[in-house]
N, C-alpha and C positions, 0 to 999 in steps of 0.2 A: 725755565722752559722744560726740561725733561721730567721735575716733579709732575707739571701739570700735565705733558703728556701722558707720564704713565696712569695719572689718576685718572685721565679722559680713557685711554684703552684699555683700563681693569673697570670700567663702568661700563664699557660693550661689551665687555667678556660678561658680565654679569647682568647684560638685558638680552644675550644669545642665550644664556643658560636660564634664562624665564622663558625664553620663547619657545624653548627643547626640551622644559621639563626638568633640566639637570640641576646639582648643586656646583657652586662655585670653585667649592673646596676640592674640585675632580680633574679643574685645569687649572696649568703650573702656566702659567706666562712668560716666555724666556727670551729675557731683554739682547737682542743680537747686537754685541759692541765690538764687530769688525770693522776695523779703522779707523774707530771712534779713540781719542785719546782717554790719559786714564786717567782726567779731571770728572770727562763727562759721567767715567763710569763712578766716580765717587761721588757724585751728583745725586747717581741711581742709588747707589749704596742708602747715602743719605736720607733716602726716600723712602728705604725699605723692601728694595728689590735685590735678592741676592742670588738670583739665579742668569746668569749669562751666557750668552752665546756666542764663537769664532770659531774661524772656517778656516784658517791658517796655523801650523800647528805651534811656528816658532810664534807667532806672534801672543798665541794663548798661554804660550810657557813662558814669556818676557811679561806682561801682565800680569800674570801670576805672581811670580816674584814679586811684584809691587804693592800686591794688593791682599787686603784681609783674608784670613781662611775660611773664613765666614762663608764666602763664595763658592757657591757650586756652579763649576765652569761643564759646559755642553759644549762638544764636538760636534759644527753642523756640515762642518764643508767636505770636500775630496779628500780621501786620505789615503796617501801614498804610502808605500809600504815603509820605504825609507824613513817614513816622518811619524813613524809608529813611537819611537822610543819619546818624542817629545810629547806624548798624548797619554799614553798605558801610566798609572799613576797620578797622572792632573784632573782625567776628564771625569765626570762623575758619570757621563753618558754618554757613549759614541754614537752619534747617529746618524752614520753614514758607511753603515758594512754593505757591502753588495756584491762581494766575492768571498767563496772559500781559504783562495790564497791568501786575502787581505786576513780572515780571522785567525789564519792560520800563525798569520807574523804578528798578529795582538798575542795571541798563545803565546808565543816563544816568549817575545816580551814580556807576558805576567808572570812567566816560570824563571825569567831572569830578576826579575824586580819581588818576584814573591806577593805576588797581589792577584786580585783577580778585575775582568773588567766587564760592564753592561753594556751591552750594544743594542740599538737599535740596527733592523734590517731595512736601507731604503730601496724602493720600490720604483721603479718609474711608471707608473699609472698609467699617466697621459700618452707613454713610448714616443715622447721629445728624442730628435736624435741629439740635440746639445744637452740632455741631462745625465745624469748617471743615474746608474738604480737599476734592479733587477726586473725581468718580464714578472708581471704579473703571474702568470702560467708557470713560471721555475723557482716562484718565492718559498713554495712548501716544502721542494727538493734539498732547496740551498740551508734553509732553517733546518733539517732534518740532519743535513753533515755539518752542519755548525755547531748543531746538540752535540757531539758525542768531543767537544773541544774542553775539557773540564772546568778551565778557568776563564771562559769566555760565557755569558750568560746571556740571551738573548729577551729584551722585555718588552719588543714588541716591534711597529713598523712606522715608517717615518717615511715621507714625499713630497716633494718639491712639485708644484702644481704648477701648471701655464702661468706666463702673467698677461692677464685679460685686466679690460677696463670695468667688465662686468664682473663681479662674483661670483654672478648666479651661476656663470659658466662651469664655475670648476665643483659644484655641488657635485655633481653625479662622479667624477674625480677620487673627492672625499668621501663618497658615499661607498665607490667601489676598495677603498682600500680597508675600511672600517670591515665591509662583508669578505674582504682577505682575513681578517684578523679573527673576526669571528672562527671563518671554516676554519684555520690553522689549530685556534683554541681549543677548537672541539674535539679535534684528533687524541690532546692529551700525549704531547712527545714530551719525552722527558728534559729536564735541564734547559726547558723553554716557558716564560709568561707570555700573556697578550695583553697584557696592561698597560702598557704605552702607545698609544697614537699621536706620533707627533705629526702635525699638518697646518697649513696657515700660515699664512706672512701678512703683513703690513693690507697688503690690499683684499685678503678675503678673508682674517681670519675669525671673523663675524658665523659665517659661511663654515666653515672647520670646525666650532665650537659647537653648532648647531647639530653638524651631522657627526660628532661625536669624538673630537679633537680632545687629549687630556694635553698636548702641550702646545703651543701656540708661540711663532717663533717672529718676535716683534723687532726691526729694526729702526728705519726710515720710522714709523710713528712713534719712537719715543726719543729718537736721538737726531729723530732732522735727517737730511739729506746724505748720503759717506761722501766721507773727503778719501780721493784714493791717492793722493800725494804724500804721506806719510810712508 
């Protein structure tokens, strides 16, 4: 089942990227295996998908351990400061900064562990009062003190969109965060890219790809339903 999902959601991803003009090669598809056991993710493995995604920090560090290096594991969820030290050194990409304080304890932690780390800055677009993310309006401020953190590198922005029945809904969503990324880029701050747009889930990331998503963050369509009993 999850082979043929993911080969069904990497052939959207690649009739969105016909219909935008784009090449395929520009979006990273990142298979979300929170809560997912780590049969299903060697399922994926098997399949050829080696990039994944978890929102929990201990649970991506417990997988980890079990699973090949191969894996470039993605940090998508809350991250609490506390849970910094199970992430700084695992994640290949945090993409969920949305405070100073928070980059500031990635900092500390890369200067303890001797490494450095990439984060994405996420955004709340939509201004959901249940989501995290930074106003739109203070994203340029927040990336501008985050620049001067030496071993913290910012590559770009990342959002958590409504979930609607329609996808067309959250077009203008993805559209406005894509024209954040742009204006940031143009500025030219230093020890900042805008080459990551992470955006898209299961139900629009059709929609994400189109208006110019490079990662797309796949759960429910490639591993079924989460079991949150685990």
């Amino acid at each position: 089942m999850v082979k043929e999902n993911l080969q069904k959601v990497q052939k959207n991803i690649e009739e969105a990227c016909k219909r935008s003009d784009r090449s395929v090669e520009d979006v990273t598809l990142i298979a979300v295996s929170k809560t997912k056991p780590i049969e299903m993710i060697e399922e994926a493995l098997a399949a050829g998908k080696t990039e994944f995604g978890e929102n929990k920090a201990q649970e991506m560090k417990e997988k980890q351990e079990h699973l090949p290096d191969v894996i470039k594991w993605h940090f998508i969820g809350h991250l609490q400061t506390n849970k910094v030290k199970y992430v700084v050194g695992r994640a290949a990409l945090i993409h969920s900064v949305d405070s100073f304080h928070l980059a500031e304890a990635i900092q500390k932690e890369c200067e303890k562990k001797q490494v450095e780390a990439d984060i994405l800055i996420e955004v709340n677009v939509a201004g959901e009062d249940s989501k995290f993310g930074v106003k739109p309006e203070d994203t340029e401020a927040l990336v501008r003190k985050i620049a001067t953190l030496p071993l913290v590198h910012i590559r770009g922005l990342m959002t958590i969109a409504p979930f609607v029945q329609n996808s067309e809904e959250n077009r203008p969503i993805f559209r406005e965060l894509r024209k954040l990324s742009v204006d940031i880029s143009s500025k030219n701050i230093d020890n900042i890219d805008m080459n990551v747009l992470s955006m898209g889930m299961t139900g629009d990331y059709e929609v994400a790809v189109e208006e110019g998503a490079t990662h797309v963050r796949v759960g429910t369509g490639i591993f079924g339903e989460r079991n949150y009993q685990i």
